[in-house]
Each structure stands twice: as structure tokens, then as C-alpha cells.
RODO-2510 file (C-alpha; in nm, 4 decimals, decimal comma):
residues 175
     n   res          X          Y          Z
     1     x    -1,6605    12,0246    -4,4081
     2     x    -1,6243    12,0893    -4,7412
     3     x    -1,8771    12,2768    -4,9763
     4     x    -1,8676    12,2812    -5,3456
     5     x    -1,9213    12,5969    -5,5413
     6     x    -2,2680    12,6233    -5,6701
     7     x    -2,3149    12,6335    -6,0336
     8     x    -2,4080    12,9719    -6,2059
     9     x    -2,6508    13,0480    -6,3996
    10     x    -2,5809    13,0942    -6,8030
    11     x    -2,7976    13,3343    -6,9817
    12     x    -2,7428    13,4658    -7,3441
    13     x    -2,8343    13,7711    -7,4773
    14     x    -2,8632    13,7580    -7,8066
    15     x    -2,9798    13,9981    -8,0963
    16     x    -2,8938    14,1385    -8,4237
    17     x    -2,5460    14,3282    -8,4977
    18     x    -2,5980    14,6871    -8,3386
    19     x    -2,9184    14,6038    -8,1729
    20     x    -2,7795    14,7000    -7,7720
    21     x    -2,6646    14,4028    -7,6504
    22     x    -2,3584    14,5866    -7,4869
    23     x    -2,5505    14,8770    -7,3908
    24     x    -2,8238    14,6436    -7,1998
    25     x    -2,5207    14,4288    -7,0313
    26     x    -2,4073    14,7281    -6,8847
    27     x    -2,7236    14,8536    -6,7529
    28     x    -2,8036    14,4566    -6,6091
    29     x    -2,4179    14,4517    -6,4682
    30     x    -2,4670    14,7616    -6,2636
    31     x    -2,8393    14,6991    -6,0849
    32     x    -2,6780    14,3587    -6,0563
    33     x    -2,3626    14,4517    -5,8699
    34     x    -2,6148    14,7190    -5,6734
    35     x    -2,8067    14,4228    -5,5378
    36     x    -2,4974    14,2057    -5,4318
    37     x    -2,5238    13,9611    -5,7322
    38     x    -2,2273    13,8300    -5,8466
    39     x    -2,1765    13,8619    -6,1933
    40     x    -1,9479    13,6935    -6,4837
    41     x    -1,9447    13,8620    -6,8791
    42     x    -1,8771    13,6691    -7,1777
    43     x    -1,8625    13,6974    -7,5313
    44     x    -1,8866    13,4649    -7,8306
    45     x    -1,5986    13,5184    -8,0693
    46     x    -1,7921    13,2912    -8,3808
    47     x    -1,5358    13,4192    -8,5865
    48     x    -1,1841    13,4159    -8,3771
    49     x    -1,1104    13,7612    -8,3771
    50     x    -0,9675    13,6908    -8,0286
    51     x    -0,7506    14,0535    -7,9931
    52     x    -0,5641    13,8811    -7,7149
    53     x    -0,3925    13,5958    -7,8971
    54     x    -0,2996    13,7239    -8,2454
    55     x    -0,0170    13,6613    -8,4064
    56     x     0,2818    13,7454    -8,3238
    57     x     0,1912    13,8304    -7,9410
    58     x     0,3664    13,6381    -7,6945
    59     x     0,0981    13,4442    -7,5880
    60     x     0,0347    13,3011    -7,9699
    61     x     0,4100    13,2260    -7,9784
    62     x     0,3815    13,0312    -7,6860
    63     x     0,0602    12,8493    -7,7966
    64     x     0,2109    12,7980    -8,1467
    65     x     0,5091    12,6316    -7,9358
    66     x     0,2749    12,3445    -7,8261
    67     x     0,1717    12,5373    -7,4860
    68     x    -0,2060    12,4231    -7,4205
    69     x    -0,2511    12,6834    -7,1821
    70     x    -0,1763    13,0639    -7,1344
    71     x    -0,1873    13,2840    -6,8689
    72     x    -0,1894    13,6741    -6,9042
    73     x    -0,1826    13,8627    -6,5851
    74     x    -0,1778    14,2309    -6,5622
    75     x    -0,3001    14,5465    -6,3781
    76     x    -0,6476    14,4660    -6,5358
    77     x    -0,6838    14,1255    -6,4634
    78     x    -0,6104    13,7754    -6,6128
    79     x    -0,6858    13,6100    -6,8554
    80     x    -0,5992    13,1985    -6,9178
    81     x    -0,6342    13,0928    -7,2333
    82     x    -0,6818    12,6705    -7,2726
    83     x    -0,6235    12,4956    -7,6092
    84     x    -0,6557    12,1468    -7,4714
    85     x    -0,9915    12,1486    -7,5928
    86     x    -1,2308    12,2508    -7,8838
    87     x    -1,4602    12,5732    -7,8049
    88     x    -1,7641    12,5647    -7,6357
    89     x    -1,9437    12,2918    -7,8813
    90     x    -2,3163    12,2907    -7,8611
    91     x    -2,3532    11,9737    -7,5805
    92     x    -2,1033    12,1352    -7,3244
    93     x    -2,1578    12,4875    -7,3663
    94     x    -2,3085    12,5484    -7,0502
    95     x    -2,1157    12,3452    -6,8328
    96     x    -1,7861    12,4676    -7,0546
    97     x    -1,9322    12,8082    -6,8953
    98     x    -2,0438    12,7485    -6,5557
    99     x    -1,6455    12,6148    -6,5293
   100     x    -1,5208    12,8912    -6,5858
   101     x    -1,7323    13,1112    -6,4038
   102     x    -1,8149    12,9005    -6,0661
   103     x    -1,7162    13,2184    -5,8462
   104     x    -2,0270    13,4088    -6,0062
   105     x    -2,3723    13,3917    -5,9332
   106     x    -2,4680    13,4815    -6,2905
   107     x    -2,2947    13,4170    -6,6330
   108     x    -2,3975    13,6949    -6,8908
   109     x    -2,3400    13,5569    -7,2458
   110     x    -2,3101    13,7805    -7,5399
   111     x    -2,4414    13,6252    -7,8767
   112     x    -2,4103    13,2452    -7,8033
   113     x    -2,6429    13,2551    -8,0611
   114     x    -2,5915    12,8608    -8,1687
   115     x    -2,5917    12,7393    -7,8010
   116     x    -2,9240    12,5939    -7,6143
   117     x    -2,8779    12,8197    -7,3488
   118     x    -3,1896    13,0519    -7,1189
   119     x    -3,2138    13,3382    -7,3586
   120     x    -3,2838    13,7406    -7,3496
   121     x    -3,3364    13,8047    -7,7150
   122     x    -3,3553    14,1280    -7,8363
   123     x    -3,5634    14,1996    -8,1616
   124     x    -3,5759    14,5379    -8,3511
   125     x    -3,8676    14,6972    -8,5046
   126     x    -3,6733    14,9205    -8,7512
   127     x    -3,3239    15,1190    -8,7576
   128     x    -3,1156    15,1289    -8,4669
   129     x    -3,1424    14,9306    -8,1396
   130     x    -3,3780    14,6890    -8,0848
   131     x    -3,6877    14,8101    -7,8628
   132     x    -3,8831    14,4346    -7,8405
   133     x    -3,7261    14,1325    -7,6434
   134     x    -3,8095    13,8052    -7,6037
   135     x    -3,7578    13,6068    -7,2588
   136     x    -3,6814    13,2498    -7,2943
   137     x    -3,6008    13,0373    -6,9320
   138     x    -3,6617    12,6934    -7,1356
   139     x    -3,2449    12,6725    -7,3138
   140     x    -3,2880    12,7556    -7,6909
   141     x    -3,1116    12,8756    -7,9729
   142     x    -3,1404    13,2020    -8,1399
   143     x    -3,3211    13,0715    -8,3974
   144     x    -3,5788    12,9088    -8,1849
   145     x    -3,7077    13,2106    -8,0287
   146     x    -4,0288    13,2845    -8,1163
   147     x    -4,0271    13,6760    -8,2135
   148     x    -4,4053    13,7210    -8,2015
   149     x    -4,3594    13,6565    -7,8370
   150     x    -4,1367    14,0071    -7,7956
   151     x    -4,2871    14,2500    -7,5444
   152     x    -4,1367    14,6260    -7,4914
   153     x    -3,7624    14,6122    -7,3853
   154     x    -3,7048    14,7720    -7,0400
   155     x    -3,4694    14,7268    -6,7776
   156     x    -3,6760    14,6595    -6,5246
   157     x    -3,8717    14,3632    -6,6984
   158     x    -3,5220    14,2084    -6,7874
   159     x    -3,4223    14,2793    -6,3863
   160     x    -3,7478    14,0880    -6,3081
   161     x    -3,6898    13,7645    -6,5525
   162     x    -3,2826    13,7456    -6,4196
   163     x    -3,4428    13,7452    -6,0804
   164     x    -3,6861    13,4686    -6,1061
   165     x    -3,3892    13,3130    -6,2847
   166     x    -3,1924    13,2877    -6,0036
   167     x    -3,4546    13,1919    -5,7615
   168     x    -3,4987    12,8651    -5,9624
   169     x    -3,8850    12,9717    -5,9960
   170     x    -3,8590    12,8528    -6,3602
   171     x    -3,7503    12,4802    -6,4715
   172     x    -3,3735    12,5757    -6,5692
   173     x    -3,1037    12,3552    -6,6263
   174     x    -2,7534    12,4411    -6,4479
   175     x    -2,4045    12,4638    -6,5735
***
């Protein structure tokens, strides 16, 4: 019998420039990984400053060749990249994601800020990294988050709404 992969879950985390989004995806990867969940990264590149496929690089030559797809393999990794079709539009975003990721229990995405995705928000009081956040399980875009919701940003509160995530306990679409 066969079994098909289930879908992940997609979650953004979102904020302003400088506000700890990389700092708190580190801290979420590693009680993650701690507790056996399996765990996927990725980050919006709005503005194509993709360092992997600049030009010049082999893998721009080949895509400026007609390749749709290529592969990079290395000592770190791989990395495929597919031209066949436009990025991530708003409709398909999640499913676009959960695609790539099906191996994963959990898709962590960075910014995402114009996709209807489940949402950690994180919203600064003054200078420097944000210390309010804003859970949303209900898929909206940044700019649909309702900041007078934001409650003290800890670890542990963003470990507990991942968790109920992932349990299905709230009414959330898959990829």
C-alpha cells in the first residue's frame, strides 16, 4: 500500500526590516528539531536578489540558455531552481510551498508578507527588535493583522501557537 506524504504546514513570520525574524527562526528551528518536528525554512526574495543565480554564474548561463530547471548540488546541500513557472503568486502560494517542502512537518516562511498564509507577526514598540507579536491561525496578509492584538513576544508562547498548529486544534487550511 501506498501512502501519500502529508501536507505541511505553512506559517509566515513576518515583521518589519531588523525586527528578529531570523533571530526568532533560529530559536523556533532548534526547540523544534529538539522535539522531533520536522522542519523546512524559507525566505521571500520580493525583490530577486537571489545570490544563487546571478549573472554570470553557471546556473544563470544555463537558465539564460532556455534551461527551465537547475540543479546545484554541493557539500551543503541542493538547491533546484524551476523557471517553468511564475513565483509563488498569491492563489498558489501555499500549495507552491507545501510542494516543495512535503518531507517537513512544518514550513517556516520568512516575510511572505503579500501571501494569505497562518501568520506570526512581529510588531515593535520602538528601536531595535520587535518585543510584541501577533498570532494569526486564520491565513492573512501582513497587512491584515490586527496590531492591537500583539501580546509580549516569547519563545515559549510562539512554541505553544506552532503546536496547536500542528495538532489541527485551529481551522487551518493545508498546502
Amino acid at each position: 500500500m501506498t501512502t501519500t506524504p502529508t501536507s505541511p504546514v505553512v506559517l509566515a513570520i513576518s515583521g518589519p526590516k531588523d525586527s528578529g525574524k531570523t533571530h526568532l527562526i533560529e530559536g523556533l528551528i532548534r526547540v523544534l528539531r529538539d522535539r522531533g518536528v520536522r522542519v523546512a525554512v524559507v525566505k521571500h526574495d520580493a525583490h530577486a536578489h537571489m545570490k544563487i543565480d546571478h549573472e554570470g554564474k553557471d546556473s544563470w548561463r544555463y537558465a539564460e540558455a532556455g534551461a527551465e530547471r537547475v540543479g546545484l548540488v554541493g557539500p551543503l546541500g541542493r538547491v533546484t531552481i524551476d523557471r517553468s513557472r511564475p513565483f509563488l503568486q498569491d492563489h498558489d502560494a501555499d500549495a507552491a510551498l507545501g510542494e516543495l517542502f512535503q518531507d517537513v512537518q512544518l514550513v517556516l516562511a520568512e516575510g511572505f508578507k503579500d501571501h494569505a498564509l497562518p501568520r506570526i507577526k512581529l510588531i515593535r514598540t520602538g528601536e531595535g527588535p520587535a518585543t510584541r507579536v501577533v498570532f494569526e491561525a486564520t491565513p492573512v496578509r501582513d497587512d491584515e493583522v490586527n496590531a492591537t492584538a500583539a501580546e509580549d513576544l516569547s519563545l515559549e508562547r510562539c512554541m505553544e501557537f506552532i503546536h496547536r498548529l500542528l495538532l489541527g486544534e485551529q481551522s487551518l487550511p493545508r498546502a
